[in-house]
N, CA, C and O atoms as a DFTB+ gen file, in Angstrom:
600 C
 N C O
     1  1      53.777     -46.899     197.276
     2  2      54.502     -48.077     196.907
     3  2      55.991     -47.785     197.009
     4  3      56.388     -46.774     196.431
     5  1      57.094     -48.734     197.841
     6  2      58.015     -48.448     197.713
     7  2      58.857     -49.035     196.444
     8  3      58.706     -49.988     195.680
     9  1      59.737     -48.084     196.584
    10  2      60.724     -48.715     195.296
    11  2      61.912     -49.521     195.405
    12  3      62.879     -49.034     195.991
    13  1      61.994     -50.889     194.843
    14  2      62.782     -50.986     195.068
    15  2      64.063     -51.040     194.947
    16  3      64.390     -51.930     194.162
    17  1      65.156     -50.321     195.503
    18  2      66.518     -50.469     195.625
    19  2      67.438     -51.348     194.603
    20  3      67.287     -52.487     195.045
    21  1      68.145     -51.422     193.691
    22  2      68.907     -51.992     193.527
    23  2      69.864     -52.450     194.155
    24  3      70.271     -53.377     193.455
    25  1      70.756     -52.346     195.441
    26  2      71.184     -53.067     196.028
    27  2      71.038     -54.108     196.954
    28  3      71.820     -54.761     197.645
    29  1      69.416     -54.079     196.724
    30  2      68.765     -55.130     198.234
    31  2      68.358     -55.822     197.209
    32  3      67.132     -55.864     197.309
    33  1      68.813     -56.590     195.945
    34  2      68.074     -57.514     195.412
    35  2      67.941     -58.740     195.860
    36  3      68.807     -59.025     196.687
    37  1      67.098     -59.676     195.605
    38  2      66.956     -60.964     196.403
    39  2      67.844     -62.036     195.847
    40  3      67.683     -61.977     194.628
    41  1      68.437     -62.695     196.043
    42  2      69.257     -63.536     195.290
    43  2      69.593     -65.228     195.329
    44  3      70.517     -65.806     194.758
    45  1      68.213     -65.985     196.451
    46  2      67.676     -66.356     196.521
    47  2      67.791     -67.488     195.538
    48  3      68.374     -68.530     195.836
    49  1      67.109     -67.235     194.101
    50  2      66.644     -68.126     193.140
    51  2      68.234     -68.305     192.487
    52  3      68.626     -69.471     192.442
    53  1      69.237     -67.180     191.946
    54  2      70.363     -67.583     191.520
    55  2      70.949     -68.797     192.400
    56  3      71.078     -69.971     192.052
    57  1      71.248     -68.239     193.555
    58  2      71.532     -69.352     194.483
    59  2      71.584     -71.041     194.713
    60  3      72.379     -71.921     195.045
    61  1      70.243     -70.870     194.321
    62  2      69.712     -72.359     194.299
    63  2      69.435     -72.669     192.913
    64  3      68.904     -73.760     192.705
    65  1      69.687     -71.933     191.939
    66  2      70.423     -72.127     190.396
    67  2      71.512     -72.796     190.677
    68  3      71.560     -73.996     190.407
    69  1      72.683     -72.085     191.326
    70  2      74.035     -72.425     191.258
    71  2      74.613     -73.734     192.060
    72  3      75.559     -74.449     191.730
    73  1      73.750     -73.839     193.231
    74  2      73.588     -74.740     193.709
    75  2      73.079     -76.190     192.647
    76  3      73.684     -76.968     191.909
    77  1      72.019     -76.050     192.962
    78  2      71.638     -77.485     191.887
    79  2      72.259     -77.824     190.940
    80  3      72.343     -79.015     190.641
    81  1      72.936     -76.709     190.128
    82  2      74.142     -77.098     188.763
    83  2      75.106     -77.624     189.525
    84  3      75.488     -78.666     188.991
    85  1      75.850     -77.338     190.807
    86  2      77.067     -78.187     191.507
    87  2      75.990     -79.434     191.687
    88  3      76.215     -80.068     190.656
    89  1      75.261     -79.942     192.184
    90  2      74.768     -80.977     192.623
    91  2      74.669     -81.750     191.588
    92  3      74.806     -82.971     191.665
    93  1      74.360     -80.964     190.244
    94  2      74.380     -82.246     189.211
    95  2      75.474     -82.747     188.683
    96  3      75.550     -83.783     188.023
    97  1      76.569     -81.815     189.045
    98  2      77.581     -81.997     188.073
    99  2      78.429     -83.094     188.820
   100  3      79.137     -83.998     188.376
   101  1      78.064     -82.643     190.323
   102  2      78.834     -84.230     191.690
   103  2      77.665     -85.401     190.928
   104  3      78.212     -86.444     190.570
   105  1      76.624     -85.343     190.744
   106  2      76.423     -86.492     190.592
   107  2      76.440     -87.148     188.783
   108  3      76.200     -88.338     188.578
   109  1      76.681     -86.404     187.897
   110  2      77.099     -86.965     187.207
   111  2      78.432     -87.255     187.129
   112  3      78.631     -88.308     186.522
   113  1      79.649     -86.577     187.612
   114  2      80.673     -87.206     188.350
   115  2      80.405     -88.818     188.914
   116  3      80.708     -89.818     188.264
   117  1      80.104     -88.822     189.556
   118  2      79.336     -90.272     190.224
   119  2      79.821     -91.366     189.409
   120  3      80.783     -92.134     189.430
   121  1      78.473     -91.087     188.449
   122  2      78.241     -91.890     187.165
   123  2      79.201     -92.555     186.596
   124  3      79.307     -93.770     186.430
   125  1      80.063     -91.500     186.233
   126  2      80.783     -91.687     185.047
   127  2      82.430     -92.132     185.635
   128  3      83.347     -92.472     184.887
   129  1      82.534     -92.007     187.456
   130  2      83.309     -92.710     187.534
   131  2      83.239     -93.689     187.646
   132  3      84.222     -94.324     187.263
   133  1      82.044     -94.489     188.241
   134  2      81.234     -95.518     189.057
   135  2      81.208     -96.561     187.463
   136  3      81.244     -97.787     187.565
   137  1      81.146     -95.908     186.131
   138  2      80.705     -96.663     184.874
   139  2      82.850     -96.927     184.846
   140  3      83.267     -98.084     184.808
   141  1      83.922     -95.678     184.873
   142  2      85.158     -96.320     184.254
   143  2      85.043     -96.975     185.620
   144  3      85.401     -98.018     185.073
   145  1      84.884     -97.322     186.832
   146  2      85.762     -98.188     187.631
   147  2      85.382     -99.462     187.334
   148  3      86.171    -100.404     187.407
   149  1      83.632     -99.636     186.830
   150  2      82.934    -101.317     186.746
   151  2      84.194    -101.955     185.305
   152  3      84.825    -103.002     185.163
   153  1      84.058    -100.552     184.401
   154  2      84.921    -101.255     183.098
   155  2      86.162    -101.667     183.513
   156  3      86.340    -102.777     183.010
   157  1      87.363    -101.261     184.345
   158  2      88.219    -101.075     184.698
   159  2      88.488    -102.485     185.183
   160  3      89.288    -103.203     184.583
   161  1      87.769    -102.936     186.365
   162  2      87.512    -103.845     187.071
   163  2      87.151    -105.095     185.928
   164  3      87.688    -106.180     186.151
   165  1      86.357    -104.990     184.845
   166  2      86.191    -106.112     184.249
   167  2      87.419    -106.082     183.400
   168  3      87.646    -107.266     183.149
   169  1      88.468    -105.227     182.741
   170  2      89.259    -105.437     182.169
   171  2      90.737    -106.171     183.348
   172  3      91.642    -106.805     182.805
   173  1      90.742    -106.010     184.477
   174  2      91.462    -106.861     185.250
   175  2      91.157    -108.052     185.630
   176  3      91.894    -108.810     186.260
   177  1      90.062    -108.264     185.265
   178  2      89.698    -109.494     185.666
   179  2      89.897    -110.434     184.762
   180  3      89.854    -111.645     184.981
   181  1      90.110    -109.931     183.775
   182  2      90.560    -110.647     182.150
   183  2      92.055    -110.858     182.220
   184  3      92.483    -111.919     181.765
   185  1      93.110    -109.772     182.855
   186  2      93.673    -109.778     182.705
   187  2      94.960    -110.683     183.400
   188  3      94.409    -110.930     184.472
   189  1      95.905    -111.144     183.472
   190  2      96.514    -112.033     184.143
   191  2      97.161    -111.510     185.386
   192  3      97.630    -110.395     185.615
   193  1      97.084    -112.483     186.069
   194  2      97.685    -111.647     187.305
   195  2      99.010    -112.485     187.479
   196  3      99.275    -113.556     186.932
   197  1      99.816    -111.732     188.400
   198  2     101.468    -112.010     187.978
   199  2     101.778    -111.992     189.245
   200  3     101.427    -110.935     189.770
   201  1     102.117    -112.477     189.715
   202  2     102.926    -112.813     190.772
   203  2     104.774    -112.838     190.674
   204  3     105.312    -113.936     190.824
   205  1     105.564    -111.736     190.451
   206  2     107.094    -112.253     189.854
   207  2     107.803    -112.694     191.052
   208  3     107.301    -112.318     192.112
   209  1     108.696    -113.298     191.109
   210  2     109.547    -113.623     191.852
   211  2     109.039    -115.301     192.346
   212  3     109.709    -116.325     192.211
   213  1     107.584    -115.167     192.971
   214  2     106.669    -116.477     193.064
   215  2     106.323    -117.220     192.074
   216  3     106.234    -116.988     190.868
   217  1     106.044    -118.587     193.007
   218  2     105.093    -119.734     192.121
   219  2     103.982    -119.249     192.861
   220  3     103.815    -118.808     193.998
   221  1     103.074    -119.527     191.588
   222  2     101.745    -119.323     191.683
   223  2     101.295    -119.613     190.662
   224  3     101.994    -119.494     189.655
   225  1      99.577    -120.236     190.551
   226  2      99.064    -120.494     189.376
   227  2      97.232    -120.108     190.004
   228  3      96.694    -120.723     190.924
   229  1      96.686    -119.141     189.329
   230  2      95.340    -118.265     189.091
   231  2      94.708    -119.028     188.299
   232  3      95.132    -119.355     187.190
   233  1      93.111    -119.561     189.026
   234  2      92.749    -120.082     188.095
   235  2      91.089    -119.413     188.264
   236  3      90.456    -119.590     189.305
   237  1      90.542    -118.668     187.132
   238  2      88.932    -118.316     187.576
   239  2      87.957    -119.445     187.114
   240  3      88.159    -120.222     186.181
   241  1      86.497    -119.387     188.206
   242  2      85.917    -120.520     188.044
   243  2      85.736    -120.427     186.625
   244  3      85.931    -119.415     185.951
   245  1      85.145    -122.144     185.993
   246  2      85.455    -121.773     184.465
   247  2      83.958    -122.717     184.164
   248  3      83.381    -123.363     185.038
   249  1      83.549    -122.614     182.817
   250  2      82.680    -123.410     181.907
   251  2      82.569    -124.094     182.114
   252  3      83.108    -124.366     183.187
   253  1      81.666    -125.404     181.338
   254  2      81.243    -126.740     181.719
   255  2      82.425    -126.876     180.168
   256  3      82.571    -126.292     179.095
   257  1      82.938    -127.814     180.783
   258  2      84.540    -127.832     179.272
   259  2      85.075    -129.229     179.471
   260  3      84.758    -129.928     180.434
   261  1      85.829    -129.567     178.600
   262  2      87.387    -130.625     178.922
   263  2      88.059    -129.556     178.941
   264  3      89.096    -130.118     178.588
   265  1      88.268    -128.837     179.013
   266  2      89.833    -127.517     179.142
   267  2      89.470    -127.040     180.368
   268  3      88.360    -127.061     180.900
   269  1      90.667    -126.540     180.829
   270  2      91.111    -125.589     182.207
   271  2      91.410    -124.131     181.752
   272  3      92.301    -124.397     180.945
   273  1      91.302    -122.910     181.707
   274  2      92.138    -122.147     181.406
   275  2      92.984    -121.185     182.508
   276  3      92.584    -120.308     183.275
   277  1      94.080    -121.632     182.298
   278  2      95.201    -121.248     183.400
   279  2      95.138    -119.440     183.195
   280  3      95.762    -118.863     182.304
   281  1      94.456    -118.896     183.981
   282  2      95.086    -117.221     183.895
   283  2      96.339    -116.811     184.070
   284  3      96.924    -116.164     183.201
   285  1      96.958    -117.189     185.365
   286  2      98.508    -116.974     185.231
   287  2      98.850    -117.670     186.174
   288  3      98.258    -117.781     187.247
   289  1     100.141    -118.353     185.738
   290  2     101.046    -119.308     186.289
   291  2     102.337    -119.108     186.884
   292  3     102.833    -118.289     186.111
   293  1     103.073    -119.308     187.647
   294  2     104.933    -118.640     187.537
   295  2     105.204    -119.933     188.273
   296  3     104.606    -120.380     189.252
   297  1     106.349    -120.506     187.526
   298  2     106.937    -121.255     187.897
   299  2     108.840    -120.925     188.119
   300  3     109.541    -120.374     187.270
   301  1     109.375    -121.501     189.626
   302  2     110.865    -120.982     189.464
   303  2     111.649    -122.652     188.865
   304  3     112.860    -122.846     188.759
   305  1     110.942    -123.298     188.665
   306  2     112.079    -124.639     188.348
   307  2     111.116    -124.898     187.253
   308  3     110.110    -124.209     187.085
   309  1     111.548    -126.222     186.282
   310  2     111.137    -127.027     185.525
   311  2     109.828    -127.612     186.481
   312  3     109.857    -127.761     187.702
   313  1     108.823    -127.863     185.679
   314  2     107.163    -128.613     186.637
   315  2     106.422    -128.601     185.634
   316  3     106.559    -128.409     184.425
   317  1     105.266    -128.938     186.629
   318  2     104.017    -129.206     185.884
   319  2     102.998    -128.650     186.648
   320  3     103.049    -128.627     187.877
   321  1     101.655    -127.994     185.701
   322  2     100.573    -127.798     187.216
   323  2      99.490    -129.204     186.381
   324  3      99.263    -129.604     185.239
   325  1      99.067    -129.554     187.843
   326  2      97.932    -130.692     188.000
   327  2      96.688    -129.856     188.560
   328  3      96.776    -128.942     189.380
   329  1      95.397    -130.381     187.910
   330  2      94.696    -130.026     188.425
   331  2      94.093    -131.474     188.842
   332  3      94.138    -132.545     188.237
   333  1      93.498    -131.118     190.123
   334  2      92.740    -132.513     190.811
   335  2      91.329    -132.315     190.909
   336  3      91.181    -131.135     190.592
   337  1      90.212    -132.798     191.167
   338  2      88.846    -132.812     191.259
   339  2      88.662    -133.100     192.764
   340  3      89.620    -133.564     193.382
   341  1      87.485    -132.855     193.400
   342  2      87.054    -132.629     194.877
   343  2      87.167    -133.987     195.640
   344  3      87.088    -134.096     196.864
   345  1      87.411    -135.260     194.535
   346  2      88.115    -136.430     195.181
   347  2      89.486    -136.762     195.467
   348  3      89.995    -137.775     195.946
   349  1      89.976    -135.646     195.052
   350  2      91.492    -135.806     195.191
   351  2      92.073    -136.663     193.935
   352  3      93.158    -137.236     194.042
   353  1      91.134    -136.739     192.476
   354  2      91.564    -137.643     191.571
   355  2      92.679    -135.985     190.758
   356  3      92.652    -134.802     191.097
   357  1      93.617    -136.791     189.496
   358  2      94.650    -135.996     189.037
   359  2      93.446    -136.175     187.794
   360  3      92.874    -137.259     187.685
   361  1      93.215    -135.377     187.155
   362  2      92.243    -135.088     186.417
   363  2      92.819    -134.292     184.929
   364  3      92.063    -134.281     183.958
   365  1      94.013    -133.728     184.850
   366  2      94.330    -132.561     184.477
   367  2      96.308    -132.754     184.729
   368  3      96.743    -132.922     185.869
   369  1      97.111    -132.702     183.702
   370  2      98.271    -132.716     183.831
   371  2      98.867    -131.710     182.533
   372  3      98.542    -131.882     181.358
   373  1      99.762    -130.680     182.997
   374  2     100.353    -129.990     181.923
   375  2     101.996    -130.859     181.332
   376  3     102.695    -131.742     181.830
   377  1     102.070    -130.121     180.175
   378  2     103.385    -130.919     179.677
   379  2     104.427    -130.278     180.562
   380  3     104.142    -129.472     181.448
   381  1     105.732    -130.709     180.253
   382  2     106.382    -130.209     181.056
   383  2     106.693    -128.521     180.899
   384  3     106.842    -128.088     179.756
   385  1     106.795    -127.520     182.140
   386  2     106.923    -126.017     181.783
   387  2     107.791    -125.938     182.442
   388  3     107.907    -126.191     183.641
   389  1     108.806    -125.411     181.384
   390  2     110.082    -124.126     181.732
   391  2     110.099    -123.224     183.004
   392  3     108.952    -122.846     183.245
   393  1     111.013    -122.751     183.901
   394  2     110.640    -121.340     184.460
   395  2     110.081    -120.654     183.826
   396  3     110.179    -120.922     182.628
   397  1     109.312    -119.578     184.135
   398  2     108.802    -118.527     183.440
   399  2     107.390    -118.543     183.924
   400  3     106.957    -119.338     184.758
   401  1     106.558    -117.396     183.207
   402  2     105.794    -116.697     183.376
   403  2     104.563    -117.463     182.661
   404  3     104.813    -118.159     181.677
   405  1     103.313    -117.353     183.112
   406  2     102.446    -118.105     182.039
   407  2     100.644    -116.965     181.689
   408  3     100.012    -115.998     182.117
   409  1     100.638    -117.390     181.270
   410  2      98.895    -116.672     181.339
   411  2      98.088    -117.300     180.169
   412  3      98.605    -117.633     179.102
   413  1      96.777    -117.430     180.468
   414  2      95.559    -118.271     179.356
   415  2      96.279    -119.227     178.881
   416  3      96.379    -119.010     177.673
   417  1      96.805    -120.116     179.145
   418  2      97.074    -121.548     179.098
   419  2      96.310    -122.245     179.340
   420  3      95.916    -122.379     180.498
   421  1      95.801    -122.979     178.264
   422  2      94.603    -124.262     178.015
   423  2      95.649    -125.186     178.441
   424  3      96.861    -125.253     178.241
   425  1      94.443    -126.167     179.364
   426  2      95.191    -127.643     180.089
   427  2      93.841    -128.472     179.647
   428  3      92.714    -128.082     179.951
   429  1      94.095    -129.648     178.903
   430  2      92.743    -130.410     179.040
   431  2      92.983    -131.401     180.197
   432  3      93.949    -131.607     180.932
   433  1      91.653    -131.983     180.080
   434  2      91.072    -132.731     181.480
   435  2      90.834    -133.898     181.271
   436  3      90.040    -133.978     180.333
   437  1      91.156    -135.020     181.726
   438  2      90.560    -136.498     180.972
   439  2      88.979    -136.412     181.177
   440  3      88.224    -137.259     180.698
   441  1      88.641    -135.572     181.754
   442  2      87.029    -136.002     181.918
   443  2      86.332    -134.764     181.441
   444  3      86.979    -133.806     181.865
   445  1      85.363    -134.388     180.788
   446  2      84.828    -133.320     181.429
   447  2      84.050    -133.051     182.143
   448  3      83.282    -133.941     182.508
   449  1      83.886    -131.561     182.717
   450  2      83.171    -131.265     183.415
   451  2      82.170    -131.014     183.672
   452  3      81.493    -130.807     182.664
   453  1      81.375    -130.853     185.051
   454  2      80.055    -130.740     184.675
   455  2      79.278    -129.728     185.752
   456  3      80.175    -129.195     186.405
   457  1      78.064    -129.277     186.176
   458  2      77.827    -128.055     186.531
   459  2      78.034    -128.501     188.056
   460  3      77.715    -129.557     188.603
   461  1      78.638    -127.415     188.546
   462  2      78.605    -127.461     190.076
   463  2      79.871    -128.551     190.541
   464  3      79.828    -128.955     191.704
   465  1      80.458    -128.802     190.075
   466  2      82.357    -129.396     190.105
   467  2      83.335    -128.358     190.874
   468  3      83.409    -127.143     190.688
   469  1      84.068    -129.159     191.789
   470  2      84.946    -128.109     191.844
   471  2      86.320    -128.993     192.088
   472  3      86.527    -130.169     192.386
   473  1      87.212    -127.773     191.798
   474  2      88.859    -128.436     191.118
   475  2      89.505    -127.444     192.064
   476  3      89.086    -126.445     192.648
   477  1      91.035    -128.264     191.994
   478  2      92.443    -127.169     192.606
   479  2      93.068    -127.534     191.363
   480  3      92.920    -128.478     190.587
   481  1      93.729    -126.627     191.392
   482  2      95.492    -126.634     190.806
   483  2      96.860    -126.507     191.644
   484  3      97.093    -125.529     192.354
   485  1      97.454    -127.237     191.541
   486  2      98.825    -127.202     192.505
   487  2     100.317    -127.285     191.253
   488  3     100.510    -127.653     190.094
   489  1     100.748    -126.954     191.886
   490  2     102.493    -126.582     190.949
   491  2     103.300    -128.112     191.387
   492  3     103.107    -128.316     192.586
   493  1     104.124    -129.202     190.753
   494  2     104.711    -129.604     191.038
   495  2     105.877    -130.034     190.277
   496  3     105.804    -130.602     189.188
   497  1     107.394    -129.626     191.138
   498  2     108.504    -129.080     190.867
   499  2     108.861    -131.049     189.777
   500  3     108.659    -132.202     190.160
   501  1     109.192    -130.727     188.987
   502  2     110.137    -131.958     188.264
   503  2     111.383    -132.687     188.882
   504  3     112.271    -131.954     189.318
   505  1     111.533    -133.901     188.961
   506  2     112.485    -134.380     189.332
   507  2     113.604    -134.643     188.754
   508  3     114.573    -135.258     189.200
   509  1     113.462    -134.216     187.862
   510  2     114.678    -134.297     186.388
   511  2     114.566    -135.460     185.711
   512  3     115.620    -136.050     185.470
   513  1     113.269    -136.068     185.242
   514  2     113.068    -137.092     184.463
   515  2     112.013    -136.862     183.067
   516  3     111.895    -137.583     182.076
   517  1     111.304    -135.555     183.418
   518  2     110.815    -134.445     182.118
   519  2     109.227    -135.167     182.511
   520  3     108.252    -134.559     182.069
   521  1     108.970    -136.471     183.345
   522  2     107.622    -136.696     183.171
   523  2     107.183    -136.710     184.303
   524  3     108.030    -136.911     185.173
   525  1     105.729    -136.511     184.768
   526  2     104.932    -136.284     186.077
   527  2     104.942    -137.285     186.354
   528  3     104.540    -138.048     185.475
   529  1     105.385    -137.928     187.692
   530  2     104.578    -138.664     188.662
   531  2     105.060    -137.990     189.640
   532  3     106.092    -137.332     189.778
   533  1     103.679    -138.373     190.691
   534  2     103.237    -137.594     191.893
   535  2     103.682    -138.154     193.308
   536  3     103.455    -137.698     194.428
   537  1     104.213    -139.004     193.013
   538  2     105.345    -139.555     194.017
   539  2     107.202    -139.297     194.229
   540  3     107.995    -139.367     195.167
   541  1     107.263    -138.981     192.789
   542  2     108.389    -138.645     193.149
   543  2     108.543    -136.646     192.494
   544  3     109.355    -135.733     192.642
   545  1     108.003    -136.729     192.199
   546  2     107.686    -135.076     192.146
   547  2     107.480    -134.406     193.243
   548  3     106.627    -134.875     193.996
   549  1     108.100    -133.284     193.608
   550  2     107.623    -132.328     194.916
   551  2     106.319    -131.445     194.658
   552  3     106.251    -130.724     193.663
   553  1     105.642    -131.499     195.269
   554  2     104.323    -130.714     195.444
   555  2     104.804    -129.543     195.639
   556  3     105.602    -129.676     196.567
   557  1     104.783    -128.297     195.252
   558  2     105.108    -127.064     195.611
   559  2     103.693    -126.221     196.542
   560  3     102.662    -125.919     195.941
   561  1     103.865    -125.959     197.927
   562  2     103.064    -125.181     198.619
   563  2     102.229    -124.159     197.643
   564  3     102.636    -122.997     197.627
   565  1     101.356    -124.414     197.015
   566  2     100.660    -123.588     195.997
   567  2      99.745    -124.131     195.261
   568  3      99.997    -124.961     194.387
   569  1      98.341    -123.619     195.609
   570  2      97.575    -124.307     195.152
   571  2      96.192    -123.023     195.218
   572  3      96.096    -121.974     195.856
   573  1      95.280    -123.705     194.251
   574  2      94.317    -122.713     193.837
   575  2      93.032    -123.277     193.618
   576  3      92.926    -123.809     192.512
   577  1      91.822    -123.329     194.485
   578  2      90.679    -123.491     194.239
   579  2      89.702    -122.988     192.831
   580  3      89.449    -121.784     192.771
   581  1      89.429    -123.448     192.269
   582  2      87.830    -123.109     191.575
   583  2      86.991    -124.192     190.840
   584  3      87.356    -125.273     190.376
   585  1      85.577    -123.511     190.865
   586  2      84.435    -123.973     190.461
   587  2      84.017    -123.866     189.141
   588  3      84.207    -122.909     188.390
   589  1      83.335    -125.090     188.861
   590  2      82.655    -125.150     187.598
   591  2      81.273    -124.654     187.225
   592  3      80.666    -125.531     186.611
   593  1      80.542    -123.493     187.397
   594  2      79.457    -122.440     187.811
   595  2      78.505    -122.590     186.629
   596  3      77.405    -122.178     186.995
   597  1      78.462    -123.080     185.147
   598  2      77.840    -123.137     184.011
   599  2      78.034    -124.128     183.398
   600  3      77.495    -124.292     182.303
């Protein structure tokens, strides 16, 4: 029987020890980034989005409601945002807003809504009379689709 050697040991099984511990540790890596990016992602989606320097007004599809909720707005002049319904009716008028910045701003709706609706919002600049009409108000190039999904 030969003997064997201590330097010819087989090493084999460590190997694929050390191995499989990297393999688990990439894939629990995975996991646990794959779990902060979903959280990450739902906390921006909450969060307002900003546009500075621009008009713009964000609106995500929303509830079966009389309210709108404006995520974020920027206005550079005195206006109003309107929201209209898929007939082109004005459905939705804010009071008058300042320049500035806006986010989760409730707008009610003369009507409410109902499942499977869908609305814009558009920005329109004031004419210096503090109240909306849509004739003599400028429409500002800006406008934002969404749906009523629940």
């Amino acid at each position: 029987m030969k003997k064997k050697n201590t330097k010819d040991r087989d090493y084999t099984v460590p190997i694929i020890v050390v191995v499989g511990l990297f393999v688990l540790m990439l894939l629990l890596n995975a996991v646990v980034m794959t779990k902060r990016s979903s959280r990450n992602m739902r906390y921006e989606a909450k969060s307002p989005i900003v546009y500075e320097g621009r008009e713009h007004v964000f609106i995500l599809d929303q509830k079966i409601s009389d309210r709108v909720t404006i995520l974020s707005a920027g206005l550079k002049q005195n206006g109003f945002i309107v929201i209209y319904n898929s007939k082109n009716e004005a459905v939705g008028v804010s009071s008058l807003l300042r320049p500035g910045l806006y986010s989760n701003k409730a707008l009610a709706l003369s009507r409410g809504t109902m499942s499977g609706d869908e609305f814009f919002a558009t920005i329109y600049t004031d004419d210096g009379d503090g109240k909306f009409n849509q004739n003599s108000d400028n429409m500002e190039p800006v406008t934002t689709w969404f749906a009523n999904l629940r």
